[in-house]
C-alpha positions as CSV (number, residue, x, y, z in Angstrom):
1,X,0.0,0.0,0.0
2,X,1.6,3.5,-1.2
3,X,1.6,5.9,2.1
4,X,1.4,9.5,0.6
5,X,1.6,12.5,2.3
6,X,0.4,16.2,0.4
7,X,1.7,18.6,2.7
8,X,0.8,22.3,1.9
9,X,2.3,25.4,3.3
10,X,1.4,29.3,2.5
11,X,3.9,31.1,4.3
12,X,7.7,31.8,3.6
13,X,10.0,29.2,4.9
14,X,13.5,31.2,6.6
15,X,15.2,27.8,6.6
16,X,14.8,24.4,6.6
17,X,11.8,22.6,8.1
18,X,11.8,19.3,10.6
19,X,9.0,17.1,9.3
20,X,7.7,14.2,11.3
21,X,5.5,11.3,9.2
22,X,3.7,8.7,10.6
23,X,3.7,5.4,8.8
24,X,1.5,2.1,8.9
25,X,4.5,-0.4,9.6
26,X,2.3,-3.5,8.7
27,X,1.6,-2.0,5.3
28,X,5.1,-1.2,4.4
29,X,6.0,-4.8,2.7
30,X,9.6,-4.0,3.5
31,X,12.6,-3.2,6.3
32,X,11.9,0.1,7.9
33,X,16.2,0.0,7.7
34,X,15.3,0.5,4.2
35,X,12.7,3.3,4.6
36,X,13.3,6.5,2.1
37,X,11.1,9.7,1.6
38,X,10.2,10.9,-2.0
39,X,9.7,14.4,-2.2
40,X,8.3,15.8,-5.8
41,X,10.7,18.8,-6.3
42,X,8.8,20.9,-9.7
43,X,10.3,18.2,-12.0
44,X,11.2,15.0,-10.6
45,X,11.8,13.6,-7.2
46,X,14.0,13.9,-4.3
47,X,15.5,11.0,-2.4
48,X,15.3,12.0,1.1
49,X,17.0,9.5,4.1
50,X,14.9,10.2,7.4
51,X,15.5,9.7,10.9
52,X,13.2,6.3,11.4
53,X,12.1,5.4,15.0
54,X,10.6,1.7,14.3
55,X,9.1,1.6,17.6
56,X,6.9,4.7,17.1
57,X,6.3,4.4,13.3
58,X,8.1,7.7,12.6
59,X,10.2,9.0,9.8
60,X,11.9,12.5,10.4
61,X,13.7,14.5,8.2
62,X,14.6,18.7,6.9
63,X,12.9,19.7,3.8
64,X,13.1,23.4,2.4
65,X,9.8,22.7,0.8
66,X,6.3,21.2,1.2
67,X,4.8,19.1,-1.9
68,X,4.0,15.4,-2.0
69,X,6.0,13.2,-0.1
70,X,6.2,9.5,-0.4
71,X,7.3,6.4,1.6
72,X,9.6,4.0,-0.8
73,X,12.2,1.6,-0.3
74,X,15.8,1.9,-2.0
75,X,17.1,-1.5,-1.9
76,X,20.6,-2.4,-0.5
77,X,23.4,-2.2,-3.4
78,X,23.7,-5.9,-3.0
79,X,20.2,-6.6,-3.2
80,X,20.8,-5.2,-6.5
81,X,23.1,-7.2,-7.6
82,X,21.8,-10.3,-7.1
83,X,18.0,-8.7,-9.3
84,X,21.3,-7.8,-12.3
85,X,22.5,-11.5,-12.2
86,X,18.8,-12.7,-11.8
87,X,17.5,-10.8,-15.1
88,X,20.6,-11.7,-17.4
89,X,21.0,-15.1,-18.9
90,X,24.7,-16.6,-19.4
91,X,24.7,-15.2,-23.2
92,X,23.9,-11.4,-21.9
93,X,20.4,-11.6,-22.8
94,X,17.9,-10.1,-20.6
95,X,15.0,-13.6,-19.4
96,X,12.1,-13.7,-21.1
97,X,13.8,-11.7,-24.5
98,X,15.2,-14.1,-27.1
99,X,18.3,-12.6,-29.0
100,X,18.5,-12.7,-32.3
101,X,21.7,-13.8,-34.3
């Protein structure tokens, strides 16, 4: 289950802002070690790494701006290693692609 926050602010900020998110740990379908905020930044997303405390269900973290923010999971560089060698075949191909010759 995607855990989205739209957080809306009319004022000026004079620096950054400490944001506190609650989160539904039983919905999460992964580690909270591997707990990451998306922030939508005008064109794309920001990766943000927050302060989690797994026993309240909180992720903190400075933002200098207030716009969507979503709970994802980065997996750990090894992690995606093992998906690279998973998806390529012993000829290069990627599974479920035949290459032709």
């Amino acid at each position: 289950m995607l855990q989205q926050w739209d957080v809306e602010f009319s004022g000026t900020l004079a620096g950054p802002a400490s944001l506190t998110l609650c989160y539904d740990d039983q919905s999460l379908g992964f580690s909270e070690n591997a707990l990451r905020i998306a922030h939508w930044q005008d064109t794309g997303w920001e990766l943000l790494t927050p302060t989690v405390d797994p026993l309240a269900n909180t992720a903190t973290f400075d933002t200098l701006g207030f716009s969507p923010f979503v709970i994802i999971s980065v997996p750990e560089p090894a992690s995606l290693a093992l998906l690279a060698a998973a998806l390529l075949t012993p000829g290069g191909a990627l599974l479920g692609r035949q290459r032709r010759r």
